[in-house]
N, C-alpha and C positions, 0 to 999 in steps of 0.2 A: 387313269389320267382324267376322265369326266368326271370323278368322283372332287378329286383336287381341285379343277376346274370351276366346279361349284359350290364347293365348300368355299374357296377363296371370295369365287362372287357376292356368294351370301355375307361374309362375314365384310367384305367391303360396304354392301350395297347397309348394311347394321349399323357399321363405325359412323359410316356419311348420317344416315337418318340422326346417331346422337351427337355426333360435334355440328350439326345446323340447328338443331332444337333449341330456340332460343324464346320460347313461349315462357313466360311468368306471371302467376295467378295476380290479378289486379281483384281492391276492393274499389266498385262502382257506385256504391250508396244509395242502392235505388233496390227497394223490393222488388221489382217488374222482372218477369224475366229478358233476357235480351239475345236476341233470335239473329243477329248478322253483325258482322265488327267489316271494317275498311280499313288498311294504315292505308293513309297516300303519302308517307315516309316513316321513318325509324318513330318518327315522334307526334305526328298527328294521325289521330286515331278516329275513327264513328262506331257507334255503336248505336242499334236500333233496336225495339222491343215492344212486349204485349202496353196497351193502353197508351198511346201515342207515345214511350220514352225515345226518346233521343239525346246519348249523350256526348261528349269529344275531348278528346286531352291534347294539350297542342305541348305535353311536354313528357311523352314516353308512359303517361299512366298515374304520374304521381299524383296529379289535380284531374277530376273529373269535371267539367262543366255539363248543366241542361242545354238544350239546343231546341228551338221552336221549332216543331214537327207542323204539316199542316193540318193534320188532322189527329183524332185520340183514339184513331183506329188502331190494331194493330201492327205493327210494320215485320215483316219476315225476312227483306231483304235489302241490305244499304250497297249503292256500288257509284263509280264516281268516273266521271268523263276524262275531268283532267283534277290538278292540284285544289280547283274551286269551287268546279261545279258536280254534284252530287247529285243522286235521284233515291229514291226508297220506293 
């Protein structure tokens, strides 16, 4: 019966991991590499990276835009207060 029991769990805890995977390779246009991403919804995106990049798609990925970074440091990590305000 514990055998069952975990076989089932596993095989649930499997199914869930691959029907939510909903990640798809984007091209970013940018040689840099890029070290932290943020959706603040389905469709705007940041993305941050080696040599001040910073970039944003306000529509799921299809168009990447540059974003004025304050500095051309590297950036490691992007994360966001609310829908506006953001920090790296």
């Amino acid at each position: 019966m514990k055998k069952y029991f975990l076989f089932t769990t596993l095989l649930t805890a499997i199914f869930c991991m691959e029907s939510f995977s909903q990640w798809v390779s984007q091209t970013s246009g940018t040689i840099q590499p890029l070290n932290s991403i943020y959706a603040t919804s389905t469709t705007n995106v940041f993305a941050v990276g080696n040599n001040g990049i910073g970039l944003k798609t306000i529509n799921g990925g299809a168009n990447w835009l540059s974003m004025s970074l304050s500095s051309s440091l590297t950036h490691y990590s992007i994360r966001f207060l609310n829908t506006t305000t953001g920090f790296t």
